[in-house]
Every structure is written in structure tokens, then in C-alpha cells.
C-alpha positions in Angstrom: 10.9 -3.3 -167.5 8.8 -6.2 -169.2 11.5 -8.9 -170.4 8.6 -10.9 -171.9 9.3 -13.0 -174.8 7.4 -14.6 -177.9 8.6 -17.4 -180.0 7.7 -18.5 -183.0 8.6 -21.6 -185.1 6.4 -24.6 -186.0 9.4 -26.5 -185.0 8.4 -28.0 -181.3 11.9 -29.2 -180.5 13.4 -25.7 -181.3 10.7 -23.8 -178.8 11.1 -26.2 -176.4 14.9 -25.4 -176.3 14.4 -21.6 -176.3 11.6 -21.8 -173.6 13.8 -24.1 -171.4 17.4 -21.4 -172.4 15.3 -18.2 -172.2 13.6 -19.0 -168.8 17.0 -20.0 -167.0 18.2 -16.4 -168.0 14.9 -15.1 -166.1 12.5 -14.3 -169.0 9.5 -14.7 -169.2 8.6 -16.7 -172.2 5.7 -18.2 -174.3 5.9 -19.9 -177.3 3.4 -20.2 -180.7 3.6 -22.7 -183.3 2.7 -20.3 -186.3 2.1 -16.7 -187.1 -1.8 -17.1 -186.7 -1.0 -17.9 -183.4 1.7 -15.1 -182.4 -0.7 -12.6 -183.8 -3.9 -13.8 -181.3 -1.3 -14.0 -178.5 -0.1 -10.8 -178.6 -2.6 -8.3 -176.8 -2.5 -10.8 -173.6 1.0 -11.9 -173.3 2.3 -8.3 -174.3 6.2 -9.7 -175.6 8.6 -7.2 -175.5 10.4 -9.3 -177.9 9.1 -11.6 -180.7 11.7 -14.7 -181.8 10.1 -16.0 -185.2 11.2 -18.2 -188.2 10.7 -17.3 -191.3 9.7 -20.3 -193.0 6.2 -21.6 -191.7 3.1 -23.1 -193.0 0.6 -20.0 -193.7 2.0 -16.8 -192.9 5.5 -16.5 -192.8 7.6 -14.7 -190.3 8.3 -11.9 -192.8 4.6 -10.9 -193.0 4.3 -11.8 -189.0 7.0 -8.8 -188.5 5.1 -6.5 -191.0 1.5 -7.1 -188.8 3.7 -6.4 -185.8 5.0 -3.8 -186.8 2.1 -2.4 -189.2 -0.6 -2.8 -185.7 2.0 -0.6 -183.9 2.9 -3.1 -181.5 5.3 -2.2 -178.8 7.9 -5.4 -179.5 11.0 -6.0 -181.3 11.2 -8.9 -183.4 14.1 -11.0 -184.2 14.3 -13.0 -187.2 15.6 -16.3 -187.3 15.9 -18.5 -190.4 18.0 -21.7 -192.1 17.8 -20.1 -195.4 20.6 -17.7 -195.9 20.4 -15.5 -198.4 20.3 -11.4 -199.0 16.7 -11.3 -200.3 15.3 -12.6 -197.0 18.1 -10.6 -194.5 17.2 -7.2 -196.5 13.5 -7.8 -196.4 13.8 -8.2 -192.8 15.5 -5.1 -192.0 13.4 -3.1 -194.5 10.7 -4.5 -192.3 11.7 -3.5 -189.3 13.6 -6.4 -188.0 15.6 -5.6 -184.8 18.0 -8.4 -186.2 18.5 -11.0 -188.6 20.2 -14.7 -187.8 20.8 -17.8 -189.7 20.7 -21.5 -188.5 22.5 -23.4 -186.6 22.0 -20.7 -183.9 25.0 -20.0 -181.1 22.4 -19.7 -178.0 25.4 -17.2 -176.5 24.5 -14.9 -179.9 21.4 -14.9 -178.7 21.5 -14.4 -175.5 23.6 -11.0 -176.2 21.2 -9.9 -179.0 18.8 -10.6 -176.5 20.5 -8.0 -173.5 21.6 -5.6 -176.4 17.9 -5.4 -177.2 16.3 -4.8 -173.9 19.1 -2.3 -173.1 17.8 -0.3 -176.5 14.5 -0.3 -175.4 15.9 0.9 -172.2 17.4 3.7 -174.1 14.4 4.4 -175.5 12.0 4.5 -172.9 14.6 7.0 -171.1 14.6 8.8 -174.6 11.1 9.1 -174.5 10.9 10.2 -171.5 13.4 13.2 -171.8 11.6 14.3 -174.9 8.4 14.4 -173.7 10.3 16.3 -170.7 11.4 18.8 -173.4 8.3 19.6 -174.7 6.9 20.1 -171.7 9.0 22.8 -170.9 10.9 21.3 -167.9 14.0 19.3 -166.8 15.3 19.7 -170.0 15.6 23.5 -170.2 16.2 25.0 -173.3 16.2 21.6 -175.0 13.6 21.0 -177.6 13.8 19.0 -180.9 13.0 15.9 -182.8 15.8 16.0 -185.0 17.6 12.1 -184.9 21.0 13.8 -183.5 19.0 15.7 -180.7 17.3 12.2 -179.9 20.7 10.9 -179.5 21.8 13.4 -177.0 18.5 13.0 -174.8 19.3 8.9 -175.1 23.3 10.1 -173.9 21.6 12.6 -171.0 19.7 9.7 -169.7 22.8 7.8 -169.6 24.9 10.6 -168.1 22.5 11.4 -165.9 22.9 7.8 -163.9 26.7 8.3 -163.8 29.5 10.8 -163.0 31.6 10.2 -165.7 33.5 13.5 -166.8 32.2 14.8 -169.9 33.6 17.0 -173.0 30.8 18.8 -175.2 32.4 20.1 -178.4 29.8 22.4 -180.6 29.5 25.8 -182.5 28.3 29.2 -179.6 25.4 29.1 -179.0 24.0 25.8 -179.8 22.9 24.8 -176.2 26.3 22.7 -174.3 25.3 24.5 -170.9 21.6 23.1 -171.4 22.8 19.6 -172.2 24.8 20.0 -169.2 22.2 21.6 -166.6 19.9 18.7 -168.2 22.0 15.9 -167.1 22.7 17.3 -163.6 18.8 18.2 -163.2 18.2 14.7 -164.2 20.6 13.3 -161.8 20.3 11.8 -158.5 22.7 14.7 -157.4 20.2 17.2 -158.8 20.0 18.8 -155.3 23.4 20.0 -155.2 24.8 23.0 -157.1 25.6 23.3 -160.5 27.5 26.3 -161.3 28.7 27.3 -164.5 31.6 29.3 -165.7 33.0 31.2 -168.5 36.7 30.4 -168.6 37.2 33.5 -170.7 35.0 35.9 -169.5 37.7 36.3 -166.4 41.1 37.0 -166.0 43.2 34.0 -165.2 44.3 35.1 -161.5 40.2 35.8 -161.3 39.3 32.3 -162.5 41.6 30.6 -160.2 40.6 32.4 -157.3 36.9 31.6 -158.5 37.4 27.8 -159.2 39.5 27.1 -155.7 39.1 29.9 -153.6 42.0 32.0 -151.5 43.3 32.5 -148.4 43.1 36.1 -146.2 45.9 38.1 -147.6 47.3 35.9 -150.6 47.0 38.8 -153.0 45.9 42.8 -152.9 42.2 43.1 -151.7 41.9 39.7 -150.3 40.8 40.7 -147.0 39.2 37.4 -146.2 39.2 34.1 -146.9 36.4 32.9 -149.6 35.9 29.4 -150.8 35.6 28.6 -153.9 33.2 26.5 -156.6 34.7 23.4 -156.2 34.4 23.8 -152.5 30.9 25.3 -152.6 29.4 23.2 -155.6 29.7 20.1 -153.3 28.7 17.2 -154.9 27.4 18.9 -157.8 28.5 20.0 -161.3 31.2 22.6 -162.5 30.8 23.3 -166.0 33.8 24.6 -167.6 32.9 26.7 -170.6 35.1 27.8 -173.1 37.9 25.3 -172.0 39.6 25.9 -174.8 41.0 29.1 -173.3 42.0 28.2 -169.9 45.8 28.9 -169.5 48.1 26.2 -169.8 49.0 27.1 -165.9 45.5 26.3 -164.9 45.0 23.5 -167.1 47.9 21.7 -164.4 45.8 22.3 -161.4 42.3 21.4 -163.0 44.1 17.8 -164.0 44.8 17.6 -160.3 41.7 18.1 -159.8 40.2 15.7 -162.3 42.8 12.8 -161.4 42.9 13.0 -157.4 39.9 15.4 -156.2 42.3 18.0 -155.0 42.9 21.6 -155.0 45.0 24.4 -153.4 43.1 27.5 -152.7 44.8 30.8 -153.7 47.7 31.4 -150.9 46.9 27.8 -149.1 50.1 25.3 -149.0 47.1 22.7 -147.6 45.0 20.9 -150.0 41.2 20.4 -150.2 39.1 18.2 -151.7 36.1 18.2 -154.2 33.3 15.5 -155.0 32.0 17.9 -158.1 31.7 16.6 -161.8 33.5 17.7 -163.9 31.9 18.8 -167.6 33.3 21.2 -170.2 32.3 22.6 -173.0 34.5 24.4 -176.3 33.8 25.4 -179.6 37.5 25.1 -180.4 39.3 22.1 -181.9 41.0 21.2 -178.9 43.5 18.7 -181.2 44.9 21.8 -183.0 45.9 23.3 -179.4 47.3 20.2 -178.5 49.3 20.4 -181.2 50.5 24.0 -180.6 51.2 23.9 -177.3 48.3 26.0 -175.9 46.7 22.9 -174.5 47.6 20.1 -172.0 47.1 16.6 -174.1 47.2 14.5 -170.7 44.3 17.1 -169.6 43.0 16.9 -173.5 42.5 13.1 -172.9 41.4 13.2 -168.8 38.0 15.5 -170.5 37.3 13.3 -173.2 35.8 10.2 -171.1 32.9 10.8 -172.9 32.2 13.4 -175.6 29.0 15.1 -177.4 29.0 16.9 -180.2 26.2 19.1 -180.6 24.8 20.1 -183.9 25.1 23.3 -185.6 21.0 24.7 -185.8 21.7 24.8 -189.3 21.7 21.2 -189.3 18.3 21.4 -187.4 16.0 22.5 -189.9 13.4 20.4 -188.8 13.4 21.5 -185.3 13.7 25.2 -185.7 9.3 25.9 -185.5 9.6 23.8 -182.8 12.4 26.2 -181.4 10.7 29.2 -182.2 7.6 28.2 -180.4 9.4 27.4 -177.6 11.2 30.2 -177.3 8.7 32.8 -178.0 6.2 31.2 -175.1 9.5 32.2 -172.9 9.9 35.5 -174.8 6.3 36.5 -174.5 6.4 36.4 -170.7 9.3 38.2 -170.0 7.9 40.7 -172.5 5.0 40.7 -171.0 3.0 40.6 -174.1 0.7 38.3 -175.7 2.3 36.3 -179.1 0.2 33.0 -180.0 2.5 31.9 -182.6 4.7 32.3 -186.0 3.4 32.7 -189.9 3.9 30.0 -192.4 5.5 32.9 -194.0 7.8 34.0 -191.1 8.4 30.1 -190.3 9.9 29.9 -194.3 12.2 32.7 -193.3 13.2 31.3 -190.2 14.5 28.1 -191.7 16.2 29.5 -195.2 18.6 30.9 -192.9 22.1 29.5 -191.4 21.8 30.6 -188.0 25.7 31.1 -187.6 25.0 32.3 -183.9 22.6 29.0 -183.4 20.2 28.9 -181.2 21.2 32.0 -178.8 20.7 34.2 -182.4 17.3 32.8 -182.9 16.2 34.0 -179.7 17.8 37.1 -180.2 15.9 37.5 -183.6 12.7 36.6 -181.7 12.8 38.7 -179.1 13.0 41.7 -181.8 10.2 40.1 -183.7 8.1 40.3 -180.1 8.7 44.0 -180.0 7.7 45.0 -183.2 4.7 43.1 -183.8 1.3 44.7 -183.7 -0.4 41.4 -183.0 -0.7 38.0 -181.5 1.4 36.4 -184.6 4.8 37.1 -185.6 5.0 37.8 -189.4 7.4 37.9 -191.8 7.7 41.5 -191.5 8.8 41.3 -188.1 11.7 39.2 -188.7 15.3 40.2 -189.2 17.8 38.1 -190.1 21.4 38.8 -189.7 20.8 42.3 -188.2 23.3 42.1 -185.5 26.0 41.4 -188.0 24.9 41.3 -191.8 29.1 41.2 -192.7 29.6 38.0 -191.0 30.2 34.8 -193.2 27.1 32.5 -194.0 24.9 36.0 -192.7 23.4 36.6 -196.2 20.2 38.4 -195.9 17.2 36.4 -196.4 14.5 38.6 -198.5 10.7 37.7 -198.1 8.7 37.1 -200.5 4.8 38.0 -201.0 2.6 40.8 -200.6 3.0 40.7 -196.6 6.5 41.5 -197.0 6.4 44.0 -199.9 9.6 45.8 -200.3 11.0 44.3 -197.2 14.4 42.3 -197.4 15.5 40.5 -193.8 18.4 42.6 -192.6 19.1 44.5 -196.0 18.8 47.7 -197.3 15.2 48.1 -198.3 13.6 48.1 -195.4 10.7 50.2 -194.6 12.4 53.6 -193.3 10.2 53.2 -190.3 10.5 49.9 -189.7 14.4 50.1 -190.0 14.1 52.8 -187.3 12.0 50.6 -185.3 14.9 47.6 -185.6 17.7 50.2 -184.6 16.0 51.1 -181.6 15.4 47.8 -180.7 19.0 46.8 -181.8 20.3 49.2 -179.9 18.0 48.6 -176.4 19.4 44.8 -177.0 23.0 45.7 -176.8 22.6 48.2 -174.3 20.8 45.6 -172.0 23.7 43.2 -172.3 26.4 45.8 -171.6 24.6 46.5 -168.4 24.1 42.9 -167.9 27.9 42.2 -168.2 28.7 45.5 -166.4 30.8 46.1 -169.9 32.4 43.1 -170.5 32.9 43.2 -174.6 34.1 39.8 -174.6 30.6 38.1 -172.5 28.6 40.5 -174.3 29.9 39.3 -177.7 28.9 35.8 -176.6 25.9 36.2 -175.3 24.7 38.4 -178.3 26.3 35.1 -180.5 28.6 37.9 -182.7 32.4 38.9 -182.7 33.7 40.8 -180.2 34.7 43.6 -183.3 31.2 43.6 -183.8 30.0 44.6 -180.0 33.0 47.3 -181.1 30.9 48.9 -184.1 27.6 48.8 -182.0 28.6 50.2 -179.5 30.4 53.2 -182.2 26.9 53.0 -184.1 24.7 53.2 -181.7 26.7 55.9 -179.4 26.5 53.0 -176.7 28.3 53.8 -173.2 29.7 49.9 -171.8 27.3 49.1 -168.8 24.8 51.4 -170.0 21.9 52.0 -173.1 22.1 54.3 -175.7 23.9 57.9 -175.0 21.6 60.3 -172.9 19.4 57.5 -171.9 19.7 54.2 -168.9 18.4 50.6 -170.5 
């Protein structure tokens, strides 16, 4: 990374001592006696950094940073003036200042506003990167948006990524904590190894157990064998702990063993074995309030929380959800099998008037119907159904189109098009049916994946005369 560095001041004395200072940290400086100067020195010397006054015969360093920053130049610029006042400081910033000082200067400040800055760009670049990963389709998985908090999770992936801190992701279902984690280990230099993720409620607790650390031949009914277990198998990979929220307080004991000394017992074993995996969890409870009642270890509470992200609600996303539904219907399209080019202005309105309660996982779901049904290469408004799979849940209000293309057509209300509505039962019901089959008739995982209530899989499966495991009655999905 380019650690060059332009300064600016017509004071010779004062670039002297910041060429001489700058150099012995190992920088690579030049200096320029006014703003004309800086300006015809910047295409050769290429500063990643620009040190200017403000006060200088012809163009001041004010205007200096607005050309910088106005010819898209790839530098910061710090400010440095004797003058100390708020018109000058604000003008700075609202320039595009990466910082603002004031005479006599403390050459230690500097040097720390100096590291802090090159770190950012750091950041950045890494940032960059992982975005530009994203919308390529790759590394990042599922990840895709320009919305300032996304940005700030790529920036914390590409610091995760270098390290194997433990990690706590706290965020509404649905909204894309095993991506952020599979990003990070796929990003890693332990990107070889396993990852394997697991749904800490989707089995029962003697299940999980035996799944996280294995057992011994013979420590329970139908153990005929020994079998090692994820933390054995994942190496020195990644175990992600969804749903941590819900791990028994029994379990929670022997996952802070593993978390504090690398150890585990298998099912049955009185000897010990050891893991190298990361650790990374993921809950869309607030873990403080279980603390509080008991239902969750607060030394394991804290042992998580080395570093946390919260992810965003897509509600909160507005600006990224066509850039989601693009993304997601490219993916849709080939599993479907079927040619879709892109989304209506129309049907991209409706997409973002509503919440989204079941994030990103409901979008796709809502997609994936809109696929089906439509007659063409571009989804319409006609095709989309808000709120289908659970119009009685809160913040599900339907959404009713507007316009001639939609005539008479309310998103996941009751004036539907008989034979549309028909058409979104069937499909509604081929949905469900899938994931039943998919979870061999777990209620619980197919409630997650389909982002609604469990009572809701409940009143699908009554509607729809749905067998658990298979499609509708009289018929395999």
C-alpha cells in the first residue's frame, strides 16, 4: 500500500521538519510550497495523503482540498492551520477533510492521524474489494448491498477474515448472519477447512451434543459405533452456532469449555479432545434478557461477545432491495430453469413499500413465486405477493398496486384475480410442501426457513391438506 505523502505550506522551515519527521517513520514524502504547485504534482507523485495549510498566497488550502477532492483524486487531505476558529474547521470537513488541526502541531498527533489514516484506507480498499466480490456473485455469497451499514459489515468481514477472534452476530431471521459468517471463513486463510453450520434448535439437546462433540460405541441406545463429531471434523475451520439463544443452559457449560481451553468430551468418553475450530454464533434473541432470567450463562454471554455485528433488519435496507432482487432472481431463474431478465419499476415500488418482517429469506420466497407465475422475461407487479405466507402477522399489511397493470389486484389481499389466487395457492402450497420434504417434517426448521411462525407452518399444512415430509394430499412435491 502507497504511504506517499504531499505537503503543503509556503512555510520552508515547517516542510523541512515534516519531510525530515515523515521520512524517519518510512514515508515517502514531497513537499510544495503552494497550492498551484500541489495541484501540478499530483498525477506524478500520486500522495496518498495531502498535509496542507490553509493560509497561502493564491489558492488557499481550502480550495486545494475542494480541487482534490472535486478531480476525484485518490488522497486524503489533512488540514493544518494557526487560525483557529469554527468557520474554517467546518468548511474543512464539509469539504472533505480527513481531519482538521490547529498550530503549534504535537508531531506524535500527527503521526497517529497519520497511521489512523492509512489503516482507513486500508479498510477501504479491503471494503472495496468485498463489494465488488458481492456483486460479482462470489466469496460473498448471498451478500449484496450498498447500503452504509452493509459497507460496514464487508469493512468488519475483511477484518474478521485475517483473525480468529470469536464472533456474536445478533439480527432479526432471515437477514443473512450465516452469509456474513461463511463470507468471513471463505475469505480467510483457513478457507480450506470446513465450515459447518448448525441450528441449535432444529435438534434435540441429547442430538446436538452428540452432533457438536461426538460419542463413544455404546454411550446411549442406538450408538453402535463411535462417530466424531463437528468440532472434531471441522478442523481448523468454522462452527457456526445458530440460534444460540436456545442452547440449554447444560450445553452452554461444555461449549464455554470449549471456547476457554479447546476441549471437549465426546458423548460417553471420560478422555478429552481437542478443537482448533472458530467459534461464531448467531441469535435473534436478546441474549441480556436470558441472562437475566437464568436461561443463559453470562460468563458464556460475555466469552461470545469478543466481537459483535449487528445486522440490519431489510426494512432498514430500502436502498439495497433492487439490488437484492436482482441478485436473487439470477439464482432463482436457474434453479427454475427459466428465463427472467429483470423486475418492473412497478413491481420494484412494491417490493420496497413493504416491511419484509421475514427479511431477506421472505424476499426470496416472494420471488421465487413471482418466477412461477410470470408469463415473461420480467417480473410485474402482478406477479408479486406480499405477505402471502402469513398476511396476520404484525407489520404484514398487504401492499395493493396501483395502475392499470395491476387492475383489481391487491398484494396478498382479497381481491385477487380468482385465477391468479388459485395460481398463488398452488404455488404456496408446492413451497411448503418442498420444505417439509426438505426437513423430513421438521415444523420448527421449516418455519425458519419459510421466515414465518411455527403456528403458521400449523395452518398451512391444515389449509393446504399438507402431509409433514411430503406435498399436498394425493400428490409427492
Amino acid at each position: 500500500m502507497s504511504t506517499r505523502i504531499l505537503v503543503v505550506d509556503d512555510d520552508a522551515s515547517i516542510r523541512r521538519t515534516f519531510e525530515r519527521h515523515l521520512s524517519e517513520q518510512g514515508h515517502a514524502v514531497s513537499t510544495a510550497s503552494s497550492a498551484e504547485e500541489a495541484l501540478a504534482r499530483l498525477s506524478a507523485f500520486a500522495p496518498a495523503l495531502v498535509i496542507t495549510d490553509v493560509r497561502m498566497p493564491g489558492m488557499d488550502g481550502i480550495e486545494l482540498l475542494r480541487r482534490v477532492r472535486a478531480d476525484d483524486v485518490d488522497a486524503d487531505v489533512l488540514v493544518i492551520t494557526a487560525h483557529e476558529d469554527m468557520a474554517t474547521a467546518v468548511a474543512a470537513m464539509k469539504a472533505g477533510a480527513y481531519d482538521y488541526l490547529v498550530k503549534p502541531l504535537d508531531l506524535d498527533a500527527i503521526d497517529l492521524l497519520v497511521a489512523r489514516c492509512f489503516e482507513g484506507r486500508s479498510l477501504r480498499r479491503r471494503a472495496g474489494h468485498l463489494s465488488r466480490v458481492a456483486a460479482e456473485g462470489h466469496g460473498l455469497g448471498e451478500l449484496v448491498g450498498r447500503d452504509p451499514a452493509m459497507i460496514d459489515i464487508y469493512k468488519l468481514i475483511g477484518v474478521l477474515s485475517e483473525n480468529r477472534a470469536t464472533l456474536l452476530m445478533r439480527g432479526e431471521t432471515g437477514t443473512g448472519k450465516e452469509c456474513i459468517a461463511r463470507a468471513i471463513h471463505f475469505n480467510s486463510p483457513e478457507k480450506g477447512e470446513p465450515f459447518v453450520a448448525i441450528n441449535c434448535t432444529a435438534l434435540a439437546e441429547t442430538l446436538l451434543e452428540s452432533e457438536l462433540f461426538g460419542h463413544v460405541r455404546g454411550a446411549f441406545t442406538g450408538a453402535v459405533e463411535s462417530r466424531k463429531g463437528y468440532f472434531e471434523l471441522a478442523g481448523a475451520g468454522t462452527i457456526f452456532l445458530d440460534e444460540i439463544g436456545d442452547m440449554s443452559l447444560e450445553l452452554q457449560s461444555k461449549l464455554l469449555r470449549v471456547l476457554d481451553d479447546g476441549e471437549f468430551y465426546p458423548v460417553g468418553s471420560e478422555r478429552p479432545r481437542n478443537t482448533q475450530a472458530r467459534v461464531m454464533a448467531a441469535t435473534h434473541r436478546p441474549l441480556e434478557t436470558l441472562v437475566r432470567d437464568g436461561l443463559f450463562r453470562e460468563d458464556l454471554y460475555f466469552r461470545l461477545r469478543v466481537v459483535e455485528i449487528e445486522v440490519p433488519p431489510l426494512r432498514c435496507r430500502q436502498v439495497d432491495i433492487p439490488l437484492l432482487a436482482n441478485h436473487l432472481l439470477r439464482k432463482i431463474a436457474l434453479k427454475l430453469h427459466r428465463s427472467i431478465d429483470g423486475i418492473s419499476d412497478e413491481a420494484t415500488a412494491l417490493l420496497k413499500s413493504y416491511e419484509w418482517p421475514g427479511n431477506v429469506r421472505e424476499l426470496e420466497n416472494t420471488l421465487t413465486r413471482a418466477a412461477v407465475l410470470a408469463r415473461g422475461p420480467i417480473i410485474g407487479a402482478e406477479q408479486i405477493s406480499v405477505g402471502m405466507l402469513d398476511p396476520g402477522h404484525p407489520g404484514r399489511a398487504p401492499r395493493t398496486v396501483e395502475g392499470p397493470s395491476a387492475a383489481g389486484f391487491s398484494a396478498g389481499g382479497a381481491t385477487q384475480r380468482p385465477v391468479l389466487e388459485t395460481a398463488l395457492a398452488a404455488v404456496e402450497a408446492a413451497h411448503v410442501g418442498r420444505i417439509l420434504e426438505q426437513t423430513r417434517g421438521n415444523k420448527r426448521e421449516a418455519a425458519r426457513l419459510l421466515g414465518i411462525s411455527r403456528q403458521r407452518v400449523d395452518r398451512l399444512i391444515q389449509k393446504h391438506g399438507l402431509r409433514p415430509g411430503s406435498g399436498p394430499s394425493g400428490s409427492e412435491s
